[in-house]
C-alpha positions as CSV (number, residue, x, y, z in Angstrom):
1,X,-9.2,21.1,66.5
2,X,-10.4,23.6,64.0
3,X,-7.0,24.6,63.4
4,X,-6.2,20.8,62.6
5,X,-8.4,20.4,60.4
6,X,-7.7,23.1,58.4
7,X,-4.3,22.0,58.2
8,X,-5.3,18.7,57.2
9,X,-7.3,19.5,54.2
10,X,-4.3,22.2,52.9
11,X,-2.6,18.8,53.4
12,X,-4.9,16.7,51.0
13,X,-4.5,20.0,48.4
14,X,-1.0,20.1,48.4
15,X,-1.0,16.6,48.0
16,X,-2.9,16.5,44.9
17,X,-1.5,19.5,43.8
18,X,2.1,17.9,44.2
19,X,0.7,14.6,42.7
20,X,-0.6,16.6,39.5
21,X,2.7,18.3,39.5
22,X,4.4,15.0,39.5
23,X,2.1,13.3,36.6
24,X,3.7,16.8,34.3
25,X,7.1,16.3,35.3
26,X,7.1,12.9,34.7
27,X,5.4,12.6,31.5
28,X,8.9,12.1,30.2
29,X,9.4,9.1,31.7
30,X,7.1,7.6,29.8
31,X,6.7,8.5,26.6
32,X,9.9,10.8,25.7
33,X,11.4,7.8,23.4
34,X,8.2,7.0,21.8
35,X,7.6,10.6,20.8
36,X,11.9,11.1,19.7
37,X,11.6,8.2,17.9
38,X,8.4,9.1,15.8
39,X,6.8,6.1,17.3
40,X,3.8,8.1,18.9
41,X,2.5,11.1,18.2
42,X,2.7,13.9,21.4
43,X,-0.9,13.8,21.7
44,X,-1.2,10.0,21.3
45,X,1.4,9.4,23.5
46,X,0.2,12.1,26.3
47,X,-3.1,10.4,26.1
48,X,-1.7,6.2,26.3
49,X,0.7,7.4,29.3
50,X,-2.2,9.2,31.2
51,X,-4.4,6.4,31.2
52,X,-1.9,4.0,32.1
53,X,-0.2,6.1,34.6
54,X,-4.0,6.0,36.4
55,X,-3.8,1.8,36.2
56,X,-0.5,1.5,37.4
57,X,-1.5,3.8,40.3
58,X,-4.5,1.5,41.6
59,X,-2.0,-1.6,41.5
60,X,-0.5,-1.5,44.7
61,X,0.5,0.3,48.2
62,X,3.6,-1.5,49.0
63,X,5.5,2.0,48.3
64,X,3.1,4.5,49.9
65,X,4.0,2.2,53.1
66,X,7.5,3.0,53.0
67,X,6.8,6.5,52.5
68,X,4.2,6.9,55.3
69,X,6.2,4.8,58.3
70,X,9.5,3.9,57.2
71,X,11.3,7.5,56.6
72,X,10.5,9.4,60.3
73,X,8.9,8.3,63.5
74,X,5.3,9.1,62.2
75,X,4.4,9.9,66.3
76,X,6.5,13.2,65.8
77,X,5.2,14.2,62.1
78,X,2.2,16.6,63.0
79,X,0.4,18.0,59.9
80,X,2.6,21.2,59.7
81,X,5.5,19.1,59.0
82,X,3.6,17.4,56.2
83,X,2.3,21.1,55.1
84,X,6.3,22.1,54.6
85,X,7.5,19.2,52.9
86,X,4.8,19.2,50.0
87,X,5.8,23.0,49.6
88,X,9.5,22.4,49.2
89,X,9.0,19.4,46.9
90,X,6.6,21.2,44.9
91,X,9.0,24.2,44.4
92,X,12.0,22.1,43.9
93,X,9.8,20.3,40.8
94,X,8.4,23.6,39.2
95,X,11.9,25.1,39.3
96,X,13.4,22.3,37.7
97,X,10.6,21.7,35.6
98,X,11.2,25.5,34.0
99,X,15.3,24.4,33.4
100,X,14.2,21.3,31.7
101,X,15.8,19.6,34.4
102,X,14.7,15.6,34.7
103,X,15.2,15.4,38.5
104,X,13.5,13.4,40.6
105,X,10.5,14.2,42.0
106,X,10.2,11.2,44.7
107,X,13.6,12.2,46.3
108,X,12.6,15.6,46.3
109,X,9.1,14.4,48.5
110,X,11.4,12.0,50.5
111,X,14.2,14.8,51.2
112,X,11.4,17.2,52.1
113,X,10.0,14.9,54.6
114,X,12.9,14.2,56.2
115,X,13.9,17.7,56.5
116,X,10.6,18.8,57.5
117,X,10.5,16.0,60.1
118,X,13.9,16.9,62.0
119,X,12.8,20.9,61.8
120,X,9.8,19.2,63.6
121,X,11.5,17.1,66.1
122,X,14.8,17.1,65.8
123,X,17.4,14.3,64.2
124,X,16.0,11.3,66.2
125,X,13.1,11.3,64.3
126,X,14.7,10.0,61.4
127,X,14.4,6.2,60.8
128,X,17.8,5.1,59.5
129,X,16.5,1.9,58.0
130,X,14.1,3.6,55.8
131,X,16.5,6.3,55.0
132,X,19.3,3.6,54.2
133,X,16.2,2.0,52.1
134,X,15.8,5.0,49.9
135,X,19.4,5.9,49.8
136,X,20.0,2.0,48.3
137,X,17.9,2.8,45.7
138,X,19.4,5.9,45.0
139,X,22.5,4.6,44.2
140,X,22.1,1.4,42.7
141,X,19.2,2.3,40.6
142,X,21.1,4.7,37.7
143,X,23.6,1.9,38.4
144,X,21.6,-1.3,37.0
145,X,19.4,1.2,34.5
146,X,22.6,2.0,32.9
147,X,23.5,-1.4,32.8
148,X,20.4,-3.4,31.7
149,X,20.0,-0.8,28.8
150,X,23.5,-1.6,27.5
151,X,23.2,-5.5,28.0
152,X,19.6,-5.6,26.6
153,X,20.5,-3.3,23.8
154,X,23.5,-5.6,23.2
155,X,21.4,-8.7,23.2
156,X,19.2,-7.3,20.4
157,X,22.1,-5.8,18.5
158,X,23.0,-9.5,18.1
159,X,20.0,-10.7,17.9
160,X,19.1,-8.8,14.9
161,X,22.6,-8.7,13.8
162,X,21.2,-10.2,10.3
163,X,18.1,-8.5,9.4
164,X,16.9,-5.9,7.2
165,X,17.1,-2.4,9.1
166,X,13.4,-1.8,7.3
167,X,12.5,-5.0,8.9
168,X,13.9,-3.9,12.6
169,X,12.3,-0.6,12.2
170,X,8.9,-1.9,11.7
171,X,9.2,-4.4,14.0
172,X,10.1,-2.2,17.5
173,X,8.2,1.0,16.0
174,X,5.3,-1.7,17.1
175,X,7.1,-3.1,19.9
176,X,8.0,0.3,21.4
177,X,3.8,1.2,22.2
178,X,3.9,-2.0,24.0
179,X,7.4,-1.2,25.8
180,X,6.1,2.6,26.5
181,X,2.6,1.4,28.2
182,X,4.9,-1.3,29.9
183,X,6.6,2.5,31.4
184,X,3.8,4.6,31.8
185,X,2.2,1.5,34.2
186,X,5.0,1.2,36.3
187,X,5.6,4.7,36.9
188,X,2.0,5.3,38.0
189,X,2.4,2.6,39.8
190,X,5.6,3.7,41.9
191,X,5.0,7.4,42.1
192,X,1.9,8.0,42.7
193,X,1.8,5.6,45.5
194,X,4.1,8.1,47.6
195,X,1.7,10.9,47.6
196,X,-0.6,7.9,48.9
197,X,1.8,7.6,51.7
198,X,1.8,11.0,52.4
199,X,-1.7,11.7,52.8
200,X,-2.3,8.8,54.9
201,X,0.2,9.6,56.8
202,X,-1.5,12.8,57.4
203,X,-5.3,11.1,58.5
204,X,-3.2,8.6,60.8
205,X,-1.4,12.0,62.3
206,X,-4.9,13.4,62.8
207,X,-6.3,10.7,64.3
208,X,-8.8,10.2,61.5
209,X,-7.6,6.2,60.8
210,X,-6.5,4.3,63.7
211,X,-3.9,2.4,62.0
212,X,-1.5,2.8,58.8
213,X,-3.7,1.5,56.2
214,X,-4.2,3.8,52.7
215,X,-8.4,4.3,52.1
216,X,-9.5,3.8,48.5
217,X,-10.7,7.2,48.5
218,X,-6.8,8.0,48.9
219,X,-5.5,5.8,45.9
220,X,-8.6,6.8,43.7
221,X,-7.5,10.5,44.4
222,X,-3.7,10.2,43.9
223,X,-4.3,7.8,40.5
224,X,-6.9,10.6,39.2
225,X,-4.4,13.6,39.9
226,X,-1.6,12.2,38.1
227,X,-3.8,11.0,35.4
228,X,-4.5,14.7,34.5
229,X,-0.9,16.0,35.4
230,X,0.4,13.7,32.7
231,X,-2.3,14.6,30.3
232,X,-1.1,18.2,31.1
233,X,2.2,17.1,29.5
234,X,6.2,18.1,30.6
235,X,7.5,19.1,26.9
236,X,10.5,20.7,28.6
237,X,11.6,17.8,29.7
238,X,10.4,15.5,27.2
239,X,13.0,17.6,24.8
240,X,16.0,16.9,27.2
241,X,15.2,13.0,27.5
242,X,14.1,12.0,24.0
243,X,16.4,14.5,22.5
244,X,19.5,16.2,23.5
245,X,20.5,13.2,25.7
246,X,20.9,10.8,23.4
247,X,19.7,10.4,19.4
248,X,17.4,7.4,19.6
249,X,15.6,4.8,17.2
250,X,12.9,2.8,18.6
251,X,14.9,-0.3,18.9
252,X,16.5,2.0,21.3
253,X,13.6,3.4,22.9
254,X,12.3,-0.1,23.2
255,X,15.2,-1.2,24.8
256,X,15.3,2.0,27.4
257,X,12.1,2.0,28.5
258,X,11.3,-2.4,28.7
259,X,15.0,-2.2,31.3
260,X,13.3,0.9,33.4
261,X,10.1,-0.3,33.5
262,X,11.1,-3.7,34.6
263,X,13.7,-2.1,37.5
264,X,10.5,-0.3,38.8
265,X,8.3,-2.9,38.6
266,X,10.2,-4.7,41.0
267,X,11.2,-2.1,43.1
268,X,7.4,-1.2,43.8
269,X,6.5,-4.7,44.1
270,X,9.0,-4.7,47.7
271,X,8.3,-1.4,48.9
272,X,11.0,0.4,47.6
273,X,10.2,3.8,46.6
274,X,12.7,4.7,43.4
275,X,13.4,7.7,41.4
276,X,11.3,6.7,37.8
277,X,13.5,10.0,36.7
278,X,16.7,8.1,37.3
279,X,15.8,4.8,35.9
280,X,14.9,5.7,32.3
281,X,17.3,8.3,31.9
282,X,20.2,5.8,33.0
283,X,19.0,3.3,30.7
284,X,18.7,5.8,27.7
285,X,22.2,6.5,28.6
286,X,23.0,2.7,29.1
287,X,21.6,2.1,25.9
288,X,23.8,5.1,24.0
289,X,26.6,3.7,25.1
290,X,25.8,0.5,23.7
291,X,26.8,1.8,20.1
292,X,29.7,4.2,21.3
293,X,30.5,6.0,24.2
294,X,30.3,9.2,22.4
295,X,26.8,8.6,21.0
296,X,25.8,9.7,24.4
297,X,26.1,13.9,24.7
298,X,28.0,13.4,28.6
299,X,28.1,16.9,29.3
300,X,23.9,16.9,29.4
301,X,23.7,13.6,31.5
302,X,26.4,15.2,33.5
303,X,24.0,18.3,34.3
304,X,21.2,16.0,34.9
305,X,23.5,13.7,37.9
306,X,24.2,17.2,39.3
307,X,21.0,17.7,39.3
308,X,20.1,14.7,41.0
309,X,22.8,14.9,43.6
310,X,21.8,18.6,44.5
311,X,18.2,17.3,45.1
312,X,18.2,15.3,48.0
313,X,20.4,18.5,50.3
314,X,18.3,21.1,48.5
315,X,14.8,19.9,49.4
316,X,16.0,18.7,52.8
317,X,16.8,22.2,53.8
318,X,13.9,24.0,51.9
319,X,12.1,22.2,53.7
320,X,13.8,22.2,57.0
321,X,13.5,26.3,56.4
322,X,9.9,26.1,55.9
323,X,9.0,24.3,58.5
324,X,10.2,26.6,61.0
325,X,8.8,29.5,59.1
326,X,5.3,28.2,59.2
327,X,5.9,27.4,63.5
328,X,7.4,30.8,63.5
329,X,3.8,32.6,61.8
330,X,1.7,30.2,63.3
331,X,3.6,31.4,67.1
């Protein structure tokens, strides 16, 4: 029981930890096109998206549902299992993190739970229609970001087609704090939901709720830790999104982030736990292409789908590998 218990509170800490982690790497998510386009400053911007990162997280547990019973049979999880697959997705995100790599840290959780859970108890603990879920959303996500950004960037090209460029400046440097809060919102309120998942998961393994219900203490816990992992800032990866992916005004960055933000919203609103990662960057790319396909630099969106492809194998067998290393020590 001891034992348990110990393992439950490394649980909680690796959950936080990986939740603080997450805020960081995600920053970017948020706020890279208001601080590329001059819009907000670093600081300004750091501060708005931690604060509303927090909000967004204390919306909702639709997501952290999905995450806690709809990936693996949660009778075979025990608290080891959780143990590896916080390790391997926190890994995965602090390597990527130091290449400047925007990859996403929910598949990396997701891939690391599934992993962990068939190192666990084998390849019938996996529960295809949540896998299929997440896989969905996976795919069609970049798919629609992509998309959205180039019709909606489109529409306002048109839209605009006769004003002053002064005029348009002004008006979506103003625009683009709303459309950047709008982000930061829904991206707390998607991603920090699956840490939720995964430490509930963890009290229902232990026997410390009956049922699969997330406590406040829980959402309180995972808001506050990505509050302060996003105040911590991702600069790294805020220079490959706002920057080197595409140049952006903030017509454009208002267009990026209102398509993302609006995917997500939706997505968390059903349960379905997305990649925030691939939804803005595929709209910043959408909305590149709306002026030329060559305004968009390929060969770094390129690195950043091979990045997101390699995640989901990667993490699964860290994971996997982990698992049976901590069964192996523990005997």
């Amino acid at each position: 029981m001891h034992d348990t218990f110990f393992l439950l509170v490394c649980v909680i800490i690796l959950a936080t930890l990986f939740d603080f982690i997450n805020g960081f790497h995600d920053t970017a998510n948020a706020i890279a096109t208001s601080v590329s386009t001059r819009v907000l400053t670093p600081k300004i911007a750091v501060l708005m998206a931690a604060i509303l990162n927090m909000v967004g997280a204390l919306s909702g547990t639709a997501v952290a549902k999905t995450v806690g019973v709809g990936l693996v049979d949660a009778a075979s999880v025990t608290q080891v299992t959780v143990v590896a697959a916080l390790i391997s997705a926190i890994t995965w995100d602090i390597i990527t993190w130091y290449f400047g790599l925007p990859t996403s840290s929910s598949h990396a959780i997701l891939s690391s739970i599934v992993g962990a859970a068939i190192a666990t108890a084998g390849t019938g603990v996996i529960l295809q229609k949540g896998v299929y879920k997440v896989l969905i959303g996976l795919i069609v996500s970049p798919v629609l970001g992509i998309i959205l950004g180039f019709l909606l960037m489109l529409f306002l090209i048109w839209l605009f087609r006769r004003a002053a460029p002064s005029l348009v400046s002004n008006l979506f440097g103003r625009l683009q704090i709303v459309s950047a809060a709008y982000m930061a919102f829904s991206h707390g309120n998607n991603d920090a939901q699956k840490t939720m998942g995964i430490i509930t998961m963890a009290l229902v393994s232990y026997g410390a709720l009956p049922d699969f219900h997330v406590p406040t203490w829980v959402i309180v816990l995972c808001a506050t830790a990505m509050a302060f992992g996003t105040a911590a800032g991702g600069w790294r990866i805020i220079k490959t999104l706002g920057v080197r992916l595409v140049h952006l005004r903030p017509i454009n960055g208002f267009a990026a982030e209102t398509s993302a933000a609006t995917i997500i919203e939706i997505a968390s609103r059903i349960g379905l736990p997305l990649s925030t990662t691939h939804i803005i960057s595929s709209t910043i790319m959408g909305v590149g292409a709306s002026k030329r396909l060559s305004a968009v630099r390929w060969g770094i969106g390129g690195n950043i789908i091979m990045a997101w492809i390699l995640t989901l194998p990667a993490c699964a067998l860290l994971a996997w590998a982990i698992c049976k290393l901590l069964y192996l020590v523990a005997g």
